[in-house]
C-alpha positions as CSV (number, residue, x, y, z in Angstrom):
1,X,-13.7,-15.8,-19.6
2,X,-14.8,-12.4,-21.3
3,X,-14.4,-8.8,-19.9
4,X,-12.7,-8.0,-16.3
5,X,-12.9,-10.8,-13.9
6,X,-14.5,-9.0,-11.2
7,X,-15.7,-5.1,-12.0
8,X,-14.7,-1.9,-10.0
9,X,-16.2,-0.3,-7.5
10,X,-16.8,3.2,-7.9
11,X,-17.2,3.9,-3.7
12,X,-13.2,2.7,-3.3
13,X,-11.7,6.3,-2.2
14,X,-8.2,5.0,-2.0
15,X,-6.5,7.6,-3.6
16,X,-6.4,9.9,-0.3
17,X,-2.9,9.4,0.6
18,X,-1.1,10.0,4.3
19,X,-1.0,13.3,5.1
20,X,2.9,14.2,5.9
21,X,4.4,17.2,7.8
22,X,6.8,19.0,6.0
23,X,9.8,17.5,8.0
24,X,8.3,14.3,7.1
25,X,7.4,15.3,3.2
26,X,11.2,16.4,3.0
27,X,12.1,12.9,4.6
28,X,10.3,11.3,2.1
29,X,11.9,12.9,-1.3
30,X,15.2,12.4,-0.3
31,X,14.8,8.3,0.8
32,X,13.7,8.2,-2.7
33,X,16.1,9.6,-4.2
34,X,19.3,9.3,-2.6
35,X,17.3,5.8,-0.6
36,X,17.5,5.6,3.0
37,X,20.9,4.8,3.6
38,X,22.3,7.1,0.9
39,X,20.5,10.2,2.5
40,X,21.5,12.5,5.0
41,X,19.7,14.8,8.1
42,X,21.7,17.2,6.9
43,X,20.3,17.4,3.3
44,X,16.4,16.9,5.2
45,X,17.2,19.7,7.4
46,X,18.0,21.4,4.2
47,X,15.4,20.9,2.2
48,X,13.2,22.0,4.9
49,X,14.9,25.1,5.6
50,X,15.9,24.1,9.2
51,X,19.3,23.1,10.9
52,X,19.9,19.7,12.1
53,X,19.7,20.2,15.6
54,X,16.1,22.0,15.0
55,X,15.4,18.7,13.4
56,X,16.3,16.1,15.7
57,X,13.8,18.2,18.3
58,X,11.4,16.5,16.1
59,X,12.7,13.4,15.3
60,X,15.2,11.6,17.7
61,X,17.3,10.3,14.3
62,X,17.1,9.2,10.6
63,X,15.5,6.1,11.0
64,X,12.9,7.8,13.6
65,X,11.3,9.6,10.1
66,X,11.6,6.3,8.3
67,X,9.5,4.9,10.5
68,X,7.4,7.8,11.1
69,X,6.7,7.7,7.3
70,X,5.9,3.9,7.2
71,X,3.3,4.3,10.0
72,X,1.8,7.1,8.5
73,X,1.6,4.9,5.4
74,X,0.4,1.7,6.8
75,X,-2.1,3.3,9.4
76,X,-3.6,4.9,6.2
77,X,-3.6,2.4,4.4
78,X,-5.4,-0.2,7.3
79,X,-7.8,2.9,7.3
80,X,-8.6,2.8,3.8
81,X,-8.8,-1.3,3.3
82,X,-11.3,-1.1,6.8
83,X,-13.9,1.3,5.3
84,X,-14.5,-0.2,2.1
85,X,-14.6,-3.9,3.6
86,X,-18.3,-3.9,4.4
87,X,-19.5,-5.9,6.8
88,X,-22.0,-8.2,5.5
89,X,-20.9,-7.5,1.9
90,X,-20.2,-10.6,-0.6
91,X,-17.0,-12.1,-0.4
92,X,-16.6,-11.1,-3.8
93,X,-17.5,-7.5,-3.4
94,X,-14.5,-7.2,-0.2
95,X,-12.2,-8.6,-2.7
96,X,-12.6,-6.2,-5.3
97,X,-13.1,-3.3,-3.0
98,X,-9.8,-4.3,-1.0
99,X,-7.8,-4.7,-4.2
100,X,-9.1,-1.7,-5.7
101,X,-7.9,0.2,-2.7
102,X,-4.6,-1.5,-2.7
103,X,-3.8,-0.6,-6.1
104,X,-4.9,3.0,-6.3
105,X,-3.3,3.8,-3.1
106,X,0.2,2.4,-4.1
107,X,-0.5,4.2,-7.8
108,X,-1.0,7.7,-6.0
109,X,1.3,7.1,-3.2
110,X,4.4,5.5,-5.2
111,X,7.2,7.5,-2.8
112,X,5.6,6.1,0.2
113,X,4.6,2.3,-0.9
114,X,8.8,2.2,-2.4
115,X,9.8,2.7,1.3
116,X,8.3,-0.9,2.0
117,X,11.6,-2.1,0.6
118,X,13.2,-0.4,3.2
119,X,11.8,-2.1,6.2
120,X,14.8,-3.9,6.9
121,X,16.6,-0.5,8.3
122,X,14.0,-0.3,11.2
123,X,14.3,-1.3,14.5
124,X,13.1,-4.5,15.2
125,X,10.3,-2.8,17.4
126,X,9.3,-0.7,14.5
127,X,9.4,-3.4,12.3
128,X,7.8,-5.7,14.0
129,X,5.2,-3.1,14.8
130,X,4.8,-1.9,11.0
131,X,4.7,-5.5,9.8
132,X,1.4,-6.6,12.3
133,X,-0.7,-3.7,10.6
134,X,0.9,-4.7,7.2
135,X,-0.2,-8.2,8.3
136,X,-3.6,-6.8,9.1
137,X,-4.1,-6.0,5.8
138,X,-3.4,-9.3,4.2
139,X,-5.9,-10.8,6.5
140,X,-8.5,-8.9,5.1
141,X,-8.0,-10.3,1.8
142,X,-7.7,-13.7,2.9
143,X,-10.6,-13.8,4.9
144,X,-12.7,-12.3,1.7
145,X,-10.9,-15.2,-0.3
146,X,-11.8,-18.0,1.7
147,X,-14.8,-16.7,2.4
148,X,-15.8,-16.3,-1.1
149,X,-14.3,-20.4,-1.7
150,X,-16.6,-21.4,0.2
151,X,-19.4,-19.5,-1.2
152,X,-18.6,-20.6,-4.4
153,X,-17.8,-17.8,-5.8
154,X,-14.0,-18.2,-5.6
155,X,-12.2,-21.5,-7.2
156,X,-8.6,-20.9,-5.5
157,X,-6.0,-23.9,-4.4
158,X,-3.8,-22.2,-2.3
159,X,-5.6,-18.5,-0.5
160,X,-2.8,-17.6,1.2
161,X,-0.3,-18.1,-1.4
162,X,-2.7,-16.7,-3.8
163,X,-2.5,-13.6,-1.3
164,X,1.3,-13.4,-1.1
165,X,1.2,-13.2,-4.6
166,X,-1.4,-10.9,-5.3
167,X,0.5,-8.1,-2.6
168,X,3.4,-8.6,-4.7
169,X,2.5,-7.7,-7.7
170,X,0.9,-5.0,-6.2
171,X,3.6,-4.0,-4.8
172,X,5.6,-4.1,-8.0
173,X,3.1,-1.0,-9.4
174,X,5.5,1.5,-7.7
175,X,8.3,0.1,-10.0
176,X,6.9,1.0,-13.5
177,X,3.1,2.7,-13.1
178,X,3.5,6.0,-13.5
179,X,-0.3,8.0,-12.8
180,X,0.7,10.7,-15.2
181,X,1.3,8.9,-17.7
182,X,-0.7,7.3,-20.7
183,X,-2.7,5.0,-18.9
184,X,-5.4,6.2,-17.0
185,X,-5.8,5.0,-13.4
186,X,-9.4,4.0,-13.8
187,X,-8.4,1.8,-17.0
188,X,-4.7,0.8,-15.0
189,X,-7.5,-0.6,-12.1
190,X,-9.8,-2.6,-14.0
191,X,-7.0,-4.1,-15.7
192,X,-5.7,-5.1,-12.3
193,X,-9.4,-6.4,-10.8
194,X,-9.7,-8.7,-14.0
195,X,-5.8,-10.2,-13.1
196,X,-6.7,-10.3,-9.6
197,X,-10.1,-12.0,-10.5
198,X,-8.8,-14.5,-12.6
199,X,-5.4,-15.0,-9.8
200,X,-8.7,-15.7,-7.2
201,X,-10.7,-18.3,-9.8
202,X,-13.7,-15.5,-9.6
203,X,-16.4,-17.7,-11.4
């Protein structure tokens, strides 16, 4: 097999990333830097130019922003991944247009994809709210897998392992991909479509 497994799609506009409040902005840069444990309200407050009880008349406490932050994430994200999967579109074309989103969103939104790793420090309402839309997500692209299987167009073994996989390396973008740098996004994404083509058996 020649050339990118399956090709881009120009409509994907997944590069519109959650829209934050400033609390929530200041939230963000210090979990990244300092993570979520290692940060304080105090330095949020800070770098927002309030004092910590002005704060918490936003936010009951620390992990309060976390989650506010994940949902605002996630929601966008669910957004994104439910207007490019086109109802009566080919299998194949919802699988390229969801991973397409996936992976430009993660590229442009690296601060806010990391905090995925933090899930663990929410509630287990939070989290278990956080991980259905996550969940939501997945479905999407194993329904345009299977779908596309049995269409022929697909030649996968395992879909949902195929899935699992496929999120985690796209996952991994906020690790090393850096949308500044020398590789262009557009060129960073087809390289990505022709790995998840070939990951999906796209004939």
């Amino acid at each position: 097999m020649t050339g990118p497994s399956v090709e881009a799609t120009p409509q994907v506009r997944a590069s519109q990333s959650a829209v934050l409040t400033p609390i929530l902005a200041a939230a963000l840069d210090a979990f990244d830097e300092h993570s979520f444990h290692g940060a304080t309200v105090r330095d949020i407050a800070r770098r927002v130019g309030m004092t910590v009880p002005a704060l918490y008349y936003h936010h009951e406490n620390k992990e309060a922003m976390l989650y506010a932050l994940l949902d605002a994430s996630i929601t966008r994200l669910a957004e994104l991944c439910g207007e490019v999967d086109t109802p009566g579109a080919s299998p194949r074309h919802r699988y390229t247009a969801l991973v397409e989103c996936l992976v430009r969103y993660t590229a442009v939104s690296r601060k806010l994809s990391r905090l995925d790793a933090e899930i663990r420090s929410l509630t287990p309402a939070h989290r278990a709210t956080y991980s259905e839309k996550r969940a939501s997500i997945e479905l999407r692209l194993l329904s345009a897998l299977t779908d596309g299987a049995a269409a022929d167009q697909f030649d996968v073994t395992f879909p949902r392992e195929t899935v699992r996989a496929l999120v985690g390396m796209i996952q991994a973008i906020t690790t090393w991909f850096d949308v500044d740098g020398e590789l262009s996004l557009d060129t960073f994404v087809h390289r990505y479509l022709d790995i998840a083509g070939r990951m999906a058996g796209a004939r």
